[in-house]
C-alpha positions as CSV (number, residue, x, y, z in Angstrom):
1,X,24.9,-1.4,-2.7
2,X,25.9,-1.4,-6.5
3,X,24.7,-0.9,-9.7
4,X,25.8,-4.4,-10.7
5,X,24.2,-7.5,-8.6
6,X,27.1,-10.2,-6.8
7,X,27.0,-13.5,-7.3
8,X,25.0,-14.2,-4.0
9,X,22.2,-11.7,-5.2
10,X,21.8,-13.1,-8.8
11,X,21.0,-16.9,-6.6
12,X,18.5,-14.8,-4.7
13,X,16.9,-13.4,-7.7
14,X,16.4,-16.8,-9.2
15,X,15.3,-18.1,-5.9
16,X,12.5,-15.3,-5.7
17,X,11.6,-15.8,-9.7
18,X,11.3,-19.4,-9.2
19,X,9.0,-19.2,-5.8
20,X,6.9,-16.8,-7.7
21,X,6.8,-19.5,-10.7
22,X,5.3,-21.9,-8.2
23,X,3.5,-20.1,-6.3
24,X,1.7,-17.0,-7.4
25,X,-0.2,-19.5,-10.4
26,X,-2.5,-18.5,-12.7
27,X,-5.7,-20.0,-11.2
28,X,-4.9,-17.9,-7.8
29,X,-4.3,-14.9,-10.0
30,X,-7.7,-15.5,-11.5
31,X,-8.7,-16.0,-7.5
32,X,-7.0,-12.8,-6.2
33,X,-9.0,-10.7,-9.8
34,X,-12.5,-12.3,-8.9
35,X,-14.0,-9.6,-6.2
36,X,-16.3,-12.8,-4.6
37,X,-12.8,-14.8,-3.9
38,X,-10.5,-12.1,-3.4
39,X,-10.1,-12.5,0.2
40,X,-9.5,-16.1,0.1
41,X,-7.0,-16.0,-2.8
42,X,-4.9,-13.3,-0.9
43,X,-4.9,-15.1,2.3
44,X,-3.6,-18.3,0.4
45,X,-1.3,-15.8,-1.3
46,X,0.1,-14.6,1.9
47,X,0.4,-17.2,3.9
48,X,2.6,-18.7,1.2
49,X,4.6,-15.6,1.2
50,X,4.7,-16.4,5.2
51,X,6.1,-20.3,5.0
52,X,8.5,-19.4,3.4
53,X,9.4,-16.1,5.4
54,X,9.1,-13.7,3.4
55,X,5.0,-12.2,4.6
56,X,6.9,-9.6,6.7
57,X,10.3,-9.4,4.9
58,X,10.8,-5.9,6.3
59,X,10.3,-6.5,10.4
60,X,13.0,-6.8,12.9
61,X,14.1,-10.6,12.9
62,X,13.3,-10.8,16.0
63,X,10.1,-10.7,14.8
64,X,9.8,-12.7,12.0
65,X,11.4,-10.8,9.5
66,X,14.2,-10.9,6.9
67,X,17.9,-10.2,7.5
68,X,18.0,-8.7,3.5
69,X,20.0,-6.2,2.3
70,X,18.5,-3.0,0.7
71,X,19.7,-4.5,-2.6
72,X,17.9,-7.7,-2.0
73,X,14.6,-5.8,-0.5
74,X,14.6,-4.3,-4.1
75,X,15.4,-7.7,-5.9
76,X,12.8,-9.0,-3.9
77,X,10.4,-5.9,-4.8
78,X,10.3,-6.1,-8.3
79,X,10.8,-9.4,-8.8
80,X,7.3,-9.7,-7.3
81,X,5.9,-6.7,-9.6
82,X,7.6,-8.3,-12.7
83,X,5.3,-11.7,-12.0
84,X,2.6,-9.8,-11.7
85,X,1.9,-11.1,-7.7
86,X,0.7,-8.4,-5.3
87,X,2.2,-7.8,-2.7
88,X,0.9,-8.1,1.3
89,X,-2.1,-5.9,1.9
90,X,-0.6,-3.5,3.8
91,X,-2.8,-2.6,6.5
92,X,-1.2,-5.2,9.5
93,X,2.3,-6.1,8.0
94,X,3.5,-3.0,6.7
95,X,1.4,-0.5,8.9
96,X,0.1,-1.4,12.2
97,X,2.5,-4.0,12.5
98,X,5.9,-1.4,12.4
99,X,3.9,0.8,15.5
100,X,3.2,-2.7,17.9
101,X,6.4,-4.0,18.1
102,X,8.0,0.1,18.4
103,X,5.3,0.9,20.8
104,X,3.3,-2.2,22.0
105,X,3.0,-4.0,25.1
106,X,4.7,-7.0,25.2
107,X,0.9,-8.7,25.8
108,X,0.2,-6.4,22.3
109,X,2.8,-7.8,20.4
110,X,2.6,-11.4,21.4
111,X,-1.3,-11.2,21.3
112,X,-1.5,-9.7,17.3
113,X,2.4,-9.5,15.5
114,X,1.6,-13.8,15.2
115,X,-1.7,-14.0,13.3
116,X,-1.3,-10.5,11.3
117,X,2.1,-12.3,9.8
118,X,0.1,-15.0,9.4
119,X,-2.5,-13.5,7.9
120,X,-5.2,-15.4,10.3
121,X,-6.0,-11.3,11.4
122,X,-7.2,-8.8,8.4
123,X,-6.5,-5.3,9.2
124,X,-7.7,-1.7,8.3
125,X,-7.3,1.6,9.1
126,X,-9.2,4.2,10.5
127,X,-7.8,7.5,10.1
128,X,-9.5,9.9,7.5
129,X,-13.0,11.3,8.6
130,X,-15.8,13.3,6.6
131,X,-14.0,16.6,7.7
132,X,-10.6,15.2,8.7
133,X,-8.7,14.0,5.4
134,X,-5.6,16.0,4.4
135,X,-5.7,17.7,7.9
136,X,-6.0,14.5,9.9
137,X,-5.6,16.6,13.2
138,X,-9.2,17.9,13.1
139,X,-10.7,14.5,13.3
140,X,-13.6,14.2,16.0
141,X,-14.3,10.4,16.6
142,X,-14.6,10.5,20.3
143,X,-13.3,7.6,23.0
144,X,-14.4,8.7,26.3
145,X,-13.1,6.8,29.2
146,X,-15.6,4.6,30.8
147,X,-13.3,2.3,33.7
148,X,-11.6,-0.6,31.8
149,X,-13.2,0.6,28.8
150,X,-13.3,3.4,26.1
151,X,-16.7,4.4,24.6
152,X,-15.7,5.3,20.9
153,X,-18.5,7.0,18.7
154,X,-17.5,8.8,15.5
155,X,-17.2,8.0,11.5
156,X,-14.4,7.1,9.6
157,X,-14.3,7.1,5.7
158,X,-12.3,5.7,2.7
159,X,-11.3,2.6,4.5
160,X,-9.8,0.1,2.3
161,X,-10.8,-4.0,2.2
162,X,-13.0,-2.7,5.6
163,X,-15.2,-5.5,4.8
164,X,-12.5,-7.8,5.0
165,X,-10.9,-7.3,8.2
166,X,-11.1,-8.5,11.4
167,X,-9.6,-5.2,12.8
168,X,-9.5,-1.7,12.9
169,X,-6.5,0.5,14.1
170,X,-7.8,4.1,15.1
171,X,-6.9,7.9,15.5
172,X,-9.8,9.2,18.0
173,X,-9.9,11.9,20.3
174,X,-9.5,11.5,23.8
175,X,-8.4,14.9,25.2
176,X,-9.8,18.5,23.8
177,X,-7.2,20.4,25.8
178,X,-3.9,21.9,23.7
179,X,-3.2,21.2,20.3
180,X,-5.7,19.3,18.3
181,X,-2.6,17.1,17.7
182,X,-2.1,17.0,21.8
183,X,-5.1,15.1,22.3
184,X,-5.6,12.3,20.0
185,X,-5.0,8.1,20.8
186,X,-4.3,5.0,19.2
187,X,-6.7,1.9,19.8
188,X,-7.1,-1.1,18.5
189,X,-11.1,-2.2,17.9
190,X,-12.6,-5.6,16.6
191,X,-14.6,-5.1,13.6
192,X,-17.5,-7.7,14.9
193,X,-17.6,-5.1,18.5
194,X,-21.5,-3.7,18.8
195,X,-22.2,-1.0,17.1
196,X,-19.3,-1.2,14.6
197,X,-20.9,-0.4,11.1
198,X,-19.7,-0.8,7.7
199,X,-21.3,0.7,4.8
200,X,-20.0,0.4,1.0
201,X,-18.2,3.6,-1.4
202,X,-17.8,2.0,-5.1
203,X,-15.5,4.1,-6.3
204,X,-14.9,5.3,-10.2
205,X,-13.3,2.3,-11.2
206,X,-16.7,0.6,-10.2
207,X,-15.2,-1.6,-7.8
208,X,-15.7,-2.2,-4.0
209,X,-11.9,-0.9,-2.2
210,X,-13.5,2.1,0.3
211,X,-15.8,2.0,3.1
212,X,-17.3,3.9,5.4
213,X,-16.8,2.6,9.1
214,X,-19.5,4.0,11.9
215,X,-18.9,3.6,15.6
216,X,-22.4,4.0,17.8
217,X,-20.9,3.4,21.3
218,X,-18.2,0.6,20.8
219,X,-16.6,-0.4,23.9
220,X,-12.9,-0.8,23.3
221,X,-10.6,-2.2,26.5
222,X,-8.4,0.6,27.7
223,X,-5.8,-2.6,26.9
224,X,-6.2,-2.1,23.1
225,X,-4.4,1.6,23.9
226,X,-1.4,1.4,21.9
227,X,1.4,3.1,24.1
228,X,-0.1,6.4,26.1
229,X,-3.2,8.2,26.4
230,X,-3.3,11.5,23.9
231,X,0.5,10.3,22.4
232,X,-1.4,8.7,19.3
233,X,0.2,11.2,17.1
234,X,3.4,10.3,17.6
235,X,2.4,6.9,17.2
236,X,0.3,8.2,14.0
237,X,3.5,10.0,12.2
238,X,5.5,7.4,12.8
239,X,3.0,4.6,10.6
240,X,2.5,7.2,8.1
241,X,6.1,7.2,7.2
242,X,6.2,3.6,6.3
243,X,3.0,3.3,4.5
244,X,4.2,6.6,2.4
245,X,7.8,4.5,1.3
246,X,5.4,1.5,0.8
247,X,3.6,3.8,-1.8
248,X,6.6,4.6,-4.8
249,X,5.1,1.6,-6.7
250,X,8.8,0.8,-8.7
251,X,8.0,-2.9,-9.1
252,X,4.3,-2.0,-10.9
253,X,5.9,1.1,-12.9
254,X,8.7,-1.2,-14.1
255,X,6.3,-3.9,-14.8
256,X,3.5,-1.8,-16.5
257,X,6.5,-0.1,-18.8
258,X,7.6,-3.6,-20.2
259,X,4.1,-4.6,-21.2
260,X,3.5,-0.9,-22.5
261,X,6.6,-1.6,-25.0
262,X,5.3,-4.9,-26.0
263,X,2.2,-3.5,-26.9
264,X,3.1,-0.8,-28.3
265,X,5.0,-2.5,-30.7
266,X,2.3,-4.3,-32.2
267,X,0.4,-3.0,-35.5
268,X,-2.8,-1.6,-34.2
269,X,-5.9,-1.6,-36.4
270,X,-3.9,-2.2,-39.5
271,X,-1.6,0.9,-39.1
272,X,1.7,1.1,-37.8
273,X,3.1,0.0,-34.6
274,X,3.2,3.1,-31.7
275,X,6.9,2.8,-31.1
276,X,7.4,3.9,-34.7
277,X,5.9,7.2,-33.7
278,X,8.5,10.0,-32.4
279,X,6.1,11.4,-30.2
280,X,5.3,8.3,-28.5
281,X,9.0,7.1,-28.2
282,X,9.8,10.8,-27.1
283,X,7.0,10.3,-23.9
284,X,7.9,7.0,-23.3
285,X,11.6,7.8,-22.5
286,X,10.7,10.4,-20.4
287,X,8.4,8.5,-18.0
288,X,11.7,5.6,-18.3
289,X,14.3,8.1,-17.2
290,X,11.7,9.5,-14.4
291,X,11.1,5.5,-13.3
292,X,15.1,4.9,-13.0
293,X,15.7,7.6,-11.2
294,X,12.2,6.9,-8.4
295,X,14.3,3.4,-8.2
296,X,17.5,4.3,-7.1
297,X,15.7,7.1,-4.7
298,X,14.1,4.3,-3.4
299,X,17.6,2.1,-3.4
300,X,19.0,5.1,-1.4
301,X,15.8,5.0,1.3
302,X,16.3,1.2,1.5
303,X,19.8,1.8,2.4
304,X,19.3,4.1,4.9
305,X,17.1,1.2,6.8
306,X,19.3,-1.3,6.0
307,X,21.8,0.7,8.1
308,X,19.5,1.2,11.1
309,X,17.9,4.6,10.4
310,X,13.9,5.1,9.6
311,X,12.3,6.6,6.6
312,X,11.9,9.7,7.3
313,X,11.1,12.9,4.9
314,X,12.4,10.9,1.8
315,X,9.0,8.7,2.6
316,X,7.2,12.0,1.6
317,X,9.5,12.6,-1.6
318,X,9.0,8.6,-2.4
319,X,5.4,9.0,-2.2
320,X,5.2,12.0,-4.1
321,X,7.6,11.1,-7.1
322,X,6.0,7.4,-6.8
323,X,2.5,8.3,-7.4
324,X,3.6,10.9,-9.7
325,X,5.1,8.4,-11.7
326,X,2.4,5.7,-11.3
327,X,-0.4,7.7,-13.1
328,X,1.9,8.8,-15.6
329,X,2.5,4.8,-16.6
330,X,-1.1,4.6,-16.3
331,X,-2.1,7.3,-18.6
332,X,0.5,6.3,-21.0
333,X,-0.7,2.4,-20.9
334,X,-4.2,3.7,-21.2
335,X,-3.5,5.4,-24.5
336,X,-1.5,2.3,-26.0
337,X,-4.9,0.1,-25.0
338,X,-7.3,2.7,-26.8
339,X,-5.0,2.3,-29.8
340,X,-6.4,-1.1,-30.0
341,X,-9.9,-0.1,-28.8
342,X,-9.4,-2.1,-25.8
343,X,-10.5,0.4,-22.9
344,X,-13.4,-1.9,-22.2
345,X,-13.8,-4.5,-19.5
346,X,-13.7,-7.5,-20.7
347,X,-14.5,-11.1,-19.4
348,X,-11.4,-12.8,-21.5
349,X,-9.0,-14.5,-19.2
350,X,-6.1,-13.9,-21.7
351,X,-3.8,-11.2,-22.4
352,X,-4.7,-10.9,-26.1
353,X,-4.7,-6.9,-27.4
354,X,-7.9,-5.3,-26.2
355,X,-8.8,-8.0,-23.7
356,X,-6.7,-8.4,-20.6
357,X,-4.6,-5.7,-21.6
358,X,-7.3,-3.0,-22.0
359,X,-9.0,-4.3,-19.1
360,X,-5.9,-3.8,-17.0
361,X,-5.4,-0.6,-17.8
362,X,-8.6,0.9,-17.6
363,X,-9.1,-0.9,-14.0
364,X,-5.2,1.0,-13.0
365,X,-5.7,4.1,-15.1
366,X,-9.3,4.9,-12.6
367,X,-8.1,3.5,-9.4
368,X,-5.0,5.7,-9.7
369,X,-6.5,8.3,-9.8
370,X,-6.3,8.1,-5.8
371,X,-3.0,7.4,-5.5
372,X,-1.7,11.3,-5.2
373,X,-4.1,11.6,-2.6
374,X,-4.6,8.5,0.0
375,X,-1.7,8.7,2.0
376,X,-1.6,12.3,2.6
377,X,-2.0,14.4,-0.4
378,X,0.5,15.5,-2.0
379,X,0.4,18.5,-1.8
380,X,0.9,17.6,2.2
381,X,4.2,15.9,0.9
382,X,5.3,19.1,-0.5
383,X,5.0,20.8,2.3
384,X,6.7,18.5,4.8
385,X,9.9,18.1,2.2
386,X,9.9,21.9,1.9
387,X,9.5,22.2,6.1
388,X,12.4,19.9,6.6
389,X,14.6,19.8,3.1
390,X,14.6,23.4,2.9
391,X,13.8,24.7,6.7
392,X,10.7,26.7,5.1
């Protein structure tokens, strides 16, 4: 991995800018934006992404994935950010899909790893409870084992596009004996199972992300287990991990930064532009030199996994620098938009000053507010790096 790209990774950076070019256009953009067509524009979105093999760019090949190197993983990151495309929604590809083929069945792998690269299944994920966020280990959503069948009744909460899917993966308690941890499995349940209930959170950005999903005796088949009885933790830790690296957000800081410079150095109600300010140019460096050094953290991560290793406690240290740095971009875009007294929605479709932009920018600068929490707090983070970077 070097600073400098070769000659073979420049091609593949104009391949992946010129796919984006064709593919992610502005109508599906407008698609993707639109709440009412949001789930069709991202399934046309990813199953694009998937003929041309890139929907699960980071599974085993023997899987469907990519033989990239780290350095082309990142090109491949940003490149996205920079066009403005999202990427996957995370929940099958990047989260439950890492734990099937680890620990599925060879029936679990060939029955979901297909359609969720395809996106033909929707996924989400049912970990958090009402009294089990942070210390997911307390959670009490019951499976009790009825013959072929588990009888699951509990609530989850803050679950993301639940309306969407097709699928829930689940933490629920199967075995009060030990440690809390000591008891807990990991099922697979279909969204449209009696007694499966989904009930709408808007959350401050007045949009509908969050759910809260109520099971009132599901039956699950014992065959939707993923690996052992009361080993879901294991199975647990091991998801987090990914969906924590899949958190540093580079690509949108990177992205959000170059618009923040463009703006900024427009004249704003008649007075001078905001990059003439010393203050402003003093703040934005520092948020610069805290992006460049997330994305060669996140470089050295990739690497690792390139090489065969997992992401292990530098997922906590991405996560925690990533958000970090998210909602400082945010904040910082959110003051260049007020400039221009464009914190207001906006129905506009273009990026003129104190339309799209301001838009933007209020929609990220409320919904990222989240970000230092979902995905274990963290303060959580902070403690695992301390626990196994310092042996506290």
């Amino acid at each position: 991995m070097h600073a400098k790209f070769t000659e073979t990774e420049l091609a593949f950076q104009q391949q992946v800018r010129q796919f984006m070019r064709e593919n992610y256009t502005p109508e599906l953009a407008r698609k993707i934006r639109n709440p009412d067509t949001f789930r069709e524009g991202m399934i046309e979105w990813q199953k694009a992404l998937d003929s041309q093999g890139w929907a699960a760019n980071g599974w085993p090949v023997e899987h469907g994935g990519c033989d990239w190197s780290a350095t082309e993983k990142s090109i491949y990151i940003n490149e996205m950010a920079m066009a403005g495309a999202p990427d996957v929604v995370p929940m099958g590809i990047k989260m439950v899909a890492p734990v099937l083929y680890s620990y599925g069945s060879d029936k679990q792998k060939e029955r979901f790893l297909p359609p969720t690269k395809s996106s033909d299944i929707w996924w989400c994920q049912g970990y958090s409870e009402p009294g089990a966020g942070s210390d997911l280990a307390a959670l009490q959503t019951r499976a009790v084992r009825d013959g072929d069948d588990y009888i699951v009744n509990g609530t989850k909460i803050w679950t993301t596009y639940a309306q969407h899917a097709d699928w829930i993966f689940c933490l629920v308690r199967t075995g009060t004996e030990g440690k809390p941890q000591e008891g807990i499995s990991f099922l697979l349940i279909d969204m449209t199972a009696p007694g499966v209930t989904v009930s709408p959170i808007i959350s401050i950005d007045d949009e509908h992300h969050l759910n809260e999903v109520s099971f009132t005796d599901v039956r699950v088949p014992v065959e939707n287990r993923i690996g052992e009885e009361n080993m879901g933790w294991t199975y647990a830790k091991a998801l987090l991990t990914y969906e924590r690296t899949a958190l540093s957000g580079v690509g949108f800081c990177l992205r959000t930064l170059q618009r923040i410079r463009h703006y900024a150095s427009q004249e704003n109600n008649g007075g001078r532009p905001l990059m003439e300010d010393p203050d402003f140019q003093a703040r934005l460096a520092e948020v610069e030199m805290d992006v460049m050094s997330l994305e060669y953290l996140e470089l050295r991560v990739l690497n690792t996994v390139d090489k065969g290793g997992a992401p292990g406690m530098e997922s906590s240290l991405l996560k925690l620098k990533g958000t970090e740095c998210q909602q400082a971009v945010q904040s910082l875009q959110w003051d260049v938009a007020a400039a221009f007294g464009g914190v207001l929605p906006d129905e506009a479709d273009t990026d003129d000053i104190g339309h799209d932009f301001g838009n933007a920018a209020r929609r990220e600068y409320m919904f990222g507010r989240a970000s230092t929490i979902y995905g274990g707090s963290n303060e959580v983070q902070r403690n695992i790096i301390a626990k196994f970077a310092l042996g506290l």
